[in-house]
N, C-alpha and C positions, 0 to 999 in steps of 0.2 A: 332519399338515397343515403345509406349508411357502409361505413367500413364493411361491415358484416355481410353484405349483400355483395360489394365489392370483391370479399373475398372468396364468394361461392360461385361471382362468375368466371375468376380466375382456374380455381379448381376444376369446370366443368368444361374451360375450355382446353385445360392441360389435360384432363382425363378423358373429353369424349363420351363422358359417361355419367349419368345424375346420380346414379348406386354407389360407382365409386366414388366422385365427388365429395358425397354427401358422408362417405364413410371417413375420407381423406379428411374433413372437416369436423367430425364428431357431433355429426347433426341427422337428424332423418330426412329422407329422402321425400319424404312429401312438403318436410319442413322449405327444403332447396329449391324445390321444386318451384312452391309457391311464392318464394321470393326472390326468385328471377322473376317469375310471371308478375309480380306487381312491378318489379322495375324496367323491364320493358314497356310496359302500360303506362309508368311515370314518363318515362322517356319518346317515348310514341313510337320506337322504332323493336324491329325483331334483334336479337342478339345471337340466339341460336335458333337453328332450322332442327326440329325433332324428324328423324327419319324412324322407321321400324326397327334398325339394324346399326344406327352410328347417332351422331350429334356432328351437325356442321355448323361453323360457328359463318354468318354471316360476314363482308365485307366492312359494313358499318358494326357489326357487332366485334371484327378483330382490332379496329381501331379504338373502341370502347374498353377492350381485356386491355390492348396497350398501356393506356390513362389509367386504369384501374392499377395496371402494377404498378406501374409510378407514384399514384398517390400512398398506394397498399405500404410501400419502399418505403416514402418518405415520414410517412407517421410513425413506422417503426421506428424512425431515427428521433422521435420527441424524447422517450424516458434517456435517450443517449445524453440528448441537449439538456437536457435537465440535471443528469448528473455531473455535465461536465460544466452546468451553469453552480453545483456545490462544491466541484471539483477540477477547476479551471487547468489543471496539471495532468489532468486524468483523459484517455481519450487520446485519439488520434488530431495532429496538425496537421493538417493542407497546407505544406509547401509548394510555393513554385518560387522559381529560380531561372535569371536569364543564361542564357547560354555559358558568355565571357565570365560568371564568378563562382558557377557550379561547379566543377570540373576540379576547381583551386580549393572553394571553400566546403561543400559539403563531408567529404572525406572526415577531415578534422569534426567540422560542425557532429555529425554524426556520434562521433565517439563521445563527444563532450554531454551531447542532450541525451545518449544512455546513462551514461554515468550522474547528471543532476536531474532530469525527469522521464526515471525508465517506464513511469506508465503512462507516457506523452509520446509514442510512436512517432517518427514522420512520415508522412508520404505526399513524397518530393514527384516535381516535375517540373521538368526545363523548358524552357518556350522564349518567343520575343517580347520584351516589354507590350508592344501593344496585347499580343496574346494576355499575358497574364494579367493584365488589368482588366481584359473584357471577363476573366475567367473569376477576376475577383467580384465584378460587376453581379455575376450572374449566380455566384456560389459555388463557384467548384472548388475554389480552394478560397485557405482562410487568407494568407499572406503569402506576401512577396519580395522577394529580394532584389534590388533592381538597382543600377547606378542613380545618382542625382541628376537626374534629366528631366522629371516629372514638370508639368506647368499644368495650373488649375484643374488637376483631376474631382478633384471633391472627397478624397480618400485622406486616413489621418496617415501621417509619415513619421521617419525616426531616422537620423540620420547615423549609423552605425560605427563605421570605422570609413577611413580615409588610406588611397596607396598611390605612391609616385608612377610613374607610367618613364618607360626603359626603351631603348633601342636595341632590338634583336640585329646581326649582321651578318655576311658571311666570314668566315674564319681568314680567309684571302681578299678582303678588304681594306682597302687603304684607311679606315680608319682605326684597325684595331688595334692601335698602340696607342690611341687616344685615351685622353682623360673624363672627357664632355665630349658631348654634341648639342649646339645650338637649334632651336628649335627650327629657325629661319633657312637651315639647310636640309633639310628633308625634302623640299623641294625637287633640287638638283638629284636625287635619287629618282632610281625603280623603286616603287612603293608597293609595296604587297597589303590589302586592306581584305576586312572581310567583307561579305556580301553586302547589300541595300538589306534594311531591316535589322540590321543591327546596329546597335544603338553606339558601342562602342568602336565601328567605324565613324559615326559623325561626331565622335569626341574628337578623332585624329585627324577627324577634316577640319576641328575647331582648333586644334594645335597649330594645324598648318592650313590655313585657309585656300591656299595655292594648289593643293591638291585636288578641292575640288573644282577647280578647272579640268585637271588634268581625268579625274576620275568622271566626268559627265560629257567627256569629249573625244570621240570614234579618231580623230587624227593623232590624240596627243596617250593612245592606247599603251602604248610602252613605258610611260611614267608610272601607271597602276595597273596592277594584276590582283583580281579578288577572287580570297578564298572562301570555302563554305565555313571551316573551322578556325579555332587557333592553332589546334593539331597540324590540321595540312598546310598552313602559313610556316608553323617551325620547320616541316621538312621541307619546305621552298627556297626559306634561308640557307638551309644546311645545303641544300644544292646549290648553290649561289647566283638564285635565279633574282635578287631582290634584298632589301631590308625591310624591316615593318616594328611600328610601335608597340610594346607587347604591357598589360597591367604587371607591375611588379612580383603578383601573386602566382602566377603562371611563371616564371623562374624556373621552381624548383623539378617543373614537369616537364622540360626539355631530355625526358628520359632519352640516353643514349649517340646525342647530340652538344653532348658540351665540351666535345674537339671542334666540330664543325658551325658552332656557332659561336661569338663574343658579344657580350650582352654588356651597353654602354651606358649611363646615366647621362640624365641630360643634362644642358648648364642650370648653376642656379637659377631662380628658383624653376624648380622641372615642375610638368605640367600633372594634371592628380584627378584624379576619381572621388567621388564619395559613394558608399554602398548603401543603403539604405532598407528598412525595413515598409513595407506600405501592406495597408491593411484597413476596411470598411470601416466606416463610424460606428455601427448599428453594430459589430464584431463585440462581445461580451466580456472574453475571455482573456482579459488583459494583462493579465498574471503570467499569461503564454505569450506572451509578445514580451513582457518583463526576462523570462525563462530565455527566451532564446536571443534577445538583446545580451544580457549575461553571459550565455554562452560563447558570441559573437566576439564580446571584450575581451574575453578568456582567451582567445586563439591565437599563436604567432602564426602569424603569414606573415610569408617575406614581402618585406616593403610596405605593410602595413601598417598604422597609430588606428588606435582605438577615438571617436568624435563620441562623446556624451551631450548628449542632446534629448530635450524634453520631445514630448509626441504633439503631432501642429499639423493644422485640416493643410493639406495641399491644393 
């Protein structure tokens, strides 16, 4: 079985046709002909049905054209790896990104990796931590942006930049003339949390452990209300259905809502985040990971410090 045969069955199953096939291919038709017929024979199975009047490509034979693109796809992608193995800056990154730091950080990120490696595209995608670990797992993408929650993944890590974590309120809040809020009083609130699966709800159940009581218990339902977003939690605030713990970086995105919301620090020392970079061992391209750890340092976000930190298997 070869590429070449691979890609005359591709062609004959798009075209229906060995003529055309074989001309789409730059080959003769006896040529095509004969080398499906030996790979059928290799294979012990029909791939196409020859009629007088069409070509159908069999059941087992379309599952076969499937695999065939696939491989067809990904070998194309070897001179890519190759160049971007002499040209580690060169080429597209596979970003992913969890929900709660995309939204804050890409915007900026963006601008910054045009501007220091404009022939290092990204192409981002948002997902939950587990998602994008499996996605690193599997290849989809190269890295991933993720808070400091990881435990024994087997992946190398970076710990990026660090942000305090704030209390969003309503504007008619008995504590808006405050200076701090104690961690140990969030309790006594309506707590607005985002869904299960996101990571940075079970930070704020780590802030306040007391919540999750409240948040795994059908009685004690009016303590927490969870949202899908951080978007729909800031306009939940702004309604004054609630407060909720917000990362510092998200601030500045309360478009529209900074009459109806007051945004509080908590007592020293307030509780924090780390962002982190994670990414495969067997990953090559490490010059890109260098690239956009730099770019990362480079950014103000509000309530953010830059963590320099070497790279270490997790």
């Amino acid at each position: 079985m070869t590429l070449t045969e691979l890609k005359y069955v591709i062609a004959v199953a798009r075209h229906r046709h060995f003529g055309r096939a074989a001309e789409s291919c730059s080959v003769s038709q006896p040529s095509l002909s004969v080398a499906i017929r030996k790979l059928e024979e290799e294979l012990g199975v029909t791939i196409f049905e020859r009629r007088s009047n069409d070509i159908a490509v069999t059941p087992i034979g379309q599952q076969i054209v499937d695999q065939a693109q696939k491989v067809v796809e990904e070998a194309r992608r070897i001179p890519e790896i190759a160049h971007q193995g002499r040209d580690p800056l060169s080429g597209p990154l596979r970003l992913g990104v969890i929900y709660t730091i995309g939204p804050y950080l890409l915007p900026e990120l963006i601008g910054r990796m045009i501007e220091t490696t404009p022939r290092m595209p990204l192409v981002l995608e948002e997902g939950f931590t587990t998602e994008l670990l499996a996605k690193l797992r599997n290849g989809s993408i190269d890295v991933a942006i993720t808070a400091d929650t990881l435990v024994d993944t087997g992946f190398m890590t970076m710990e990026v930049y660090e942000e305090n974590f704030v209390v969003a309120v309503p504007s008619h809040h008995p504590w808006v003339n405050r200076n701090y809020v104690g961690t140990d009083e969030l309790k006594d609130q309506t707590m607005l949390l985002l869904g299960a699966g996101h990571c940075f709800r079970d930070q704020i159940l780590g802030v306040c452990p007391d919540l999750a009581v409240f948040a795994s218990s059908a009685s004690d339902v009016q303590k927490t209300v969870e949202g899908s977003s951080l978007q729909t939690i800031f306009h939940m605030v702004a309604q004054g259905l609630g407060i909720t713990v917000l990362p510092a970086s998200a601030v500045p995105y309360l478009t529209g809502l900074s009459n109806a919301i007051k945004i509080l620090p908590f007592k020293d020392p307030p509780p924090k985040r780390r962002a982190m970079l994670v990414w495969r061992k067997s990953f090559t391209r490490l010059d890109a990971i260098t690239a956009l750890q730099g770019a990362m340092h480079a950014l103000k976000l509000n309530g953010c410090a830059p963590v320099f930190e070497k790279p270490s298997v997790r």
